[in-house]
C-alpha positions as a LaTeX table, in Angstrom:
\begin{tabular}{lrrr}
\hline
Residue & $x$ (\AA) & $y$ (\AA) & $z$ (\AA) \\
\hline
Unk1 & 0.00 & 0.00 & 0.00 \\
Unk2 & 1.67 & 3.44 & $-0.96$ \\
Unk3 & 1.77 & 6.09 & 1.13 \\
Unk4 & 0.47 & 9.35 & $-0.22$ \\
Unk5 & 2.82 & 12.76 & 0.35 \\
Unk6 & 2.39 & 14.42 & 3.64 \\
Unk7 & $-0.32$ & 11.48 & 4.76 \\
Unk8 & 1.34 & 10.69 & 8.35 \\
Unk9 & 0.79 & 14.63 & 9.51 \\
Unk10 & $-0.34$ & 15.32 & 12.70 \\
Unk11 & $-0.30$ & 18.98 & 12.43 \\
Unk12 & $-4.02$ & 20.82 & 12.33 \\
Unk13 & $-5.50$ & 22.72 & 9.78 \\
Unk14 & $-4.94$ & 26.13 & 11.88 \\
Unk15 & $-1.42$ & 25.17 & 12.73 \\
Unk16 & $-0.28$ & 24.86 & 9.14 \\
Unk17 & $-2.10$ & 27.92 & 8.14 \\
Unk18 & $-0.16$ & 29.74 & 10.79 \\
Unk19 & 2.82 & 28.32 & 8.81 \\
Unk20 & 1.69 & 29.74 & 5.59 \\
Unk21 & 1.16 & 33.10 & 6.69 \\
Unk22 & 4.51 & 32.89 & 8.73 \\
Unk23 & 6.51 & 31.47 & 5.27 \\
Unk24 & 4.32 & 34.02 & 3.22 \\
Unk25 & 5.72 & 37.00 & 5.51 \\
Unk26 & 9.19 & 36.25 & 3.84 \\
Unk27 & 7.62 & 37.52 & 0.69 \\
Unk28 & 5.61 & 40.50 & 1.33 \\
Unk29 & 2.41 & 39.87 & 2.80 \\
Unk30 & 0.22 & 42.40 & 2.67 \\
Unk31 & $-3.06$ & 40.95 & 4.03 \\
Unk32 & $-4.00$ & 37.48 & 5.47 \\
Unk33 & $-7.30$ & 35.83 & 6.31 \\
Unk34 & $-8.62$ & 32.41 & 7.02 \\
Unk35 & $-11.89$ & 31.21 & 5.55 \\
Unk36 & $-14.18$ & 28.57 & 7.02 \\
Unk37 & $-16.85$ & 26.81 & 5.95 \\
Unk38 & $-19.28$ & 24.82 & 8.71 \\
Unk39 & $-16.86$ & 25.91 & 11.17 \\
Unk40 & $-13.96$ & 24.69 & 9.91 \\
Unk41 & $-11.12$ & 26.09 & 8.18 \\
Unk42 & $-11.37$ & 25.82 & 4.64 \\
Unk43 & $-9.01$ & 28.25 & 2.91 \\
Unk44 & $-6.97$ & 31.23 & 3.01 \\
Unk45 & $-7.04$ & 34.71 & 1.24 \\
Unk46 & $-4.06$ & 37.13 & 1.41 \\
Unk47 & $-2.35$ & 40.17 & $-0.80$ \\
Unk48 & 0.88 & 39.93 & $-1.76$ \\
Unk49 & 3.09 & 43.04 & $-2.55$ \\
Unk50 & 4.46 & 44.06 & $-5.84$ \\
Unk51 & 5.66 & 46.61 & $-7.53$ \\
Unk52 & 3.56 & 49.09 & $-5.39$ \\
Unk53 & 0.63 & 47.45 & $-5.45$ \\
Unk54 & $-1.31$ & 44.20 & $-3.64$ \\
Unk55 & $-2.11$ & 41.61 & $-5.46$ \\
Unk56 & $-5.20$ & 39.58 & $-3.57$ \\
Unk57 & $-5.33$ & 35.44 & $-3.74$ \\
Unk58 & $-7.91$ & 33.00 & $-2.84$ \\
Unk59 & $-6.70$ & 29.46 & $-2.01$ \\
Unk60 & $-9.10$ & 27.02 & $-1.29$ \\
Unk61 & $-8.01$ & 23.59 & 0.59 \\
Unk62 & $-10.32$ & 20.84 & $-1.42$ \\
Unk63 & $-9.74$ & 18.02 & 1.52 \\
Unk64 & $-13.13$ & 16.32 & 0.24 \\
Unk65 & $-11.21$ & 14.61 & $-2.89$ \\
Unk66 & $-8.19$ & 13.56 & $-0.57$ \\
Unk67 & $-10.88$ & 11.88 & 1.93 \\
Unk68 & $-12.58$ & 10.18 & $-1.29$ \\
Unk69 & $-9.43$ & 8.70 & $-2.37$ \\
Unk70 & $-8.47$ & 6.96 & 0.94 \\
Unk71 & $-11.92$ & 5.70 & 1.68 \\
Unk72 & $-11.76$ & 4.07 & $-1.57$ \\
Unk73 & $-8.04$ & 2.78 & $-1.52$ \\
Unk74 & $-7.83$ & 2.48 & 2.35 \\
Unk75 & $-4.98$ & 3.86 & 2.83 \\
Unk76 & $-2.93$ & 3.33 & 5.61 \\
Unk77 & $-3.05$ & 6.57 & 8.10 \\
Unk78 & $-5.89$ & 8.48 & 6.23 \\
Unk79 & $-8.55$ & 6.75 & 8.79 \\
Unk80 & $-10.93$ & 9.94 & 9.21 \\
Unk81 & $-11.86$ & 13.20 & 7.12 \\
Unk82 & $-10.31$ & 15.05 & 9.80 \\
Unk83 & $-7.12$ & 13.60 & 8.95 \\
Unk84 & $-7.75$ & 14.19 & 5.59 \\
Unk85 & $-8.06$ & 17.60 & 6.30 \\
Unk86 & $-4.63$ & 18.03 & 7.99 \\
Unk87 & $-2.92$ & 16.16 & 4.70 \\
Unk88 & $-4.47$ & 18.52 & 2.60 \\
Unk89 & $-3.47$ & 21.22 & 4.29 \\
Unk90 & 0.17 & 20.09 & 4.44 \\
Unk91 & 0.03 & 19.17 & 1.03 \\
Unk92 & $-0.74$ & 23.25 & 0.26 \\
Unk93 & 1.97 & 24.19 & 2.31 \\
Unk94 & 4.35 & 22.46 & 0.32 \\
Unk95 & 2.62 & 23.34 & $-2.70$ \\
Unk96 & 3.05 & 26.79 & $-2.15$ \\
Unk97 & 6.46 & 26.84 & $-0.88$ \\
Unk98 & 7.75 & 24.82 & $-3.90$ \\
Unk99 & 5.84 & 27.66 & $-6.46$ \\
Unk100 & 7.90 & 30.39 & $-3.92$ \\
Unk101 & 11.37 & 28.56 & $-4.68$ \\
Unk102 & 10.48 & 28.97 & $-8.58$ \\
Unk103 & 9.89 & 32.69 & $-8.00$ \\
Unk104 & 13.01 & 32.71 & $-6.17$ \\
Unk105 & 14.97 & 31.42 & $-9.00$ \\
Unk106 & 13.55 & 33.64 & $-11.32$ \\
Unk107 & 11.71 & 30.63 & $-13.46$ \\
Unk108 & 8.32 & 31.62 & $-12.98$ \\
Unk109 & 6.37 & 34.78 & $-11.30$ \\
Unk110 & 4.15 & 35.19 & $-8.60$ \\
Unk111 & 1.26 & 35.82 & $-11.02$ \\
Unk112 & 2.14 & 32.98 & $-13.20$ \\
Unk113 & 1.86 & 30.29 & $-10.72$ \\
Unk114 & $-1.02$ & 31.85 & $-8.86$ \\
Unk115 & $-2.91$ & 33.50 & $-11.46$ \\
Unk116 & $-6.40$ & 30.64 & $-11.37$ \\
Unk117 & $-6.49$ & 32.11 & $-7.46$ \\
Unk118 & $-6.08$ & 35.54 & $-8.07$ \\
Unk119 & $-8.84$ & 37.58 & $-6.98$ \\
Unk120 & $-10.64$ & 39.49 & $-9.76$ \\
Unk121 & $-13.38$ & 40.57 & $-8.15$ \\
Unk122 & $-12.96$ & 41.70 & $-4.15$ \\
Unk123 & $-16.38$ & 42.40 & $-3.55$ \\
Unk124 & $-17.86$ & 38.72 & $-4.31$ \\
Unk125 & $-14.36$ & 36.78 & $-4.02$ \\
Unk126 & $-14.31$ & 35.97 & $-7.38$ \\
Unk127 & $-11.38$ & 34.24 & $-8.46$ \\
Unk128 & $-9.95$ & 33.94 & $-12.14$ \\
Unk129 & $-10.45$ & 30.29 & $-12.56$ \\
Unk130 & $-14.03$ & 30.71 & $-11.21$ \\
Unk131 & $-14.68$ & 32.87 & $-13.87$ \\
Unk132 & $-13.19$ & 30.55 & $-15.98$ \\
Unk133 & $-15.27$ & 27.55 & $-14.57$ \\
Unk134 & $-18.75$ & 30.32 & $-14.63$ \\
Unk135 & $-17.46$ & 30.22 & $-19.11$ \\
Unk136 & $-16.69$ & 27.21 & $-19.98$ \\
Unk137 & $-19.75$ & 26.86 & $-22.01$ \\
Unk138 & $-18.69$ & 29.52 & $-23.77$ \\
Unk139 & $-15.30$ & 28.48 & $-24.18$ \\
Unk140 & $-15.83$ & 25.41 & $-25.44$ \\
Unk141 & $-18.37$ & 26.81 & $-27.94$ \\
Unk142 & $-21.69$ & 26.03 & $-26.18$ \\
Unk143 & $-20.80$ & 22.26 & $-25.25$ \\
Unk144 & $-19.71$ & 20.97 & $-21.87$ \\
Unk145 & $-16.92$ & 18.63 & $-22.02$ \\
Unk146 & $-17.65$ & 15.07 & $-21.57$ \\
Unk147 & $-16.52$ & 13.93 & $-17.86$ \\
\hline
\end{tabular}
């Protein structure tokens, strides 16, 4: 049975968030909130500064998938949704710090690698790959693609 990346955490959803805003300090943080859904965590939003303005993001943490998966596969520490939870969490931490080192190298920018989570519209939290999911019809000339 393989183990999936970051599935033997113990660290809570809030914990790790506190690590993201912490890392995200490191590369001017403007703003930083937490977002819940039924009372538990379920994202974060924050601004990042550059060139003299903030640039506003809204990552969601998607743990439902993740809990799917090891239901299904019966994995060997994902036992509970709650533990699920922490995983995904992790999993974003290391996501994001891994897109940071890019930036740091000059390979990508910040707008490049977070552009589907960029906020477009502040008022209503709209995100650019929301919008992109509210035209797909459009996009794909009327038709849905088949799933």
């Amino acid at each position: 049975m393989k183990t999936l990346y970051m599935e033997t955490t113990n660290k809570e959803p809030e914990e790790t968030a506190g690590e993201i805003q912490k890392f995200l300090k490191g590369y001017n943080l403007a703003k930083f909130m937490m977002d819940y859904e039924a009372g538990e965590i379920s994202g974060v939003i924050f601004s990042i500064s550059k060139g003299g303005r903030e640039i506003p993001f809204k990552l969601p943490i998607n743990h439902r998938p993740l809990w799917e998966m090891a239901q299904a596969r019966q994995t060997k520490y994902i036992r509970s949704e709650a533990q699920a939870r922490r995983v995904a969490w992790r999993q974003i931490l290391r996501w994001i710090q891994s897109q940071m080192a890019l930036i740091d190298t000059g390979m990508v920018e910040l707008e490049e690698v977070f552009l589907p989570y960029m906020i477009i519209d502040t008022r209503k939290q709209i995100t650019v790959f929301n919008q992109y999911q509210s035209n797909l019809p459009s996009l794909t000339h009327g038709k849905k693609s088949e799933e």
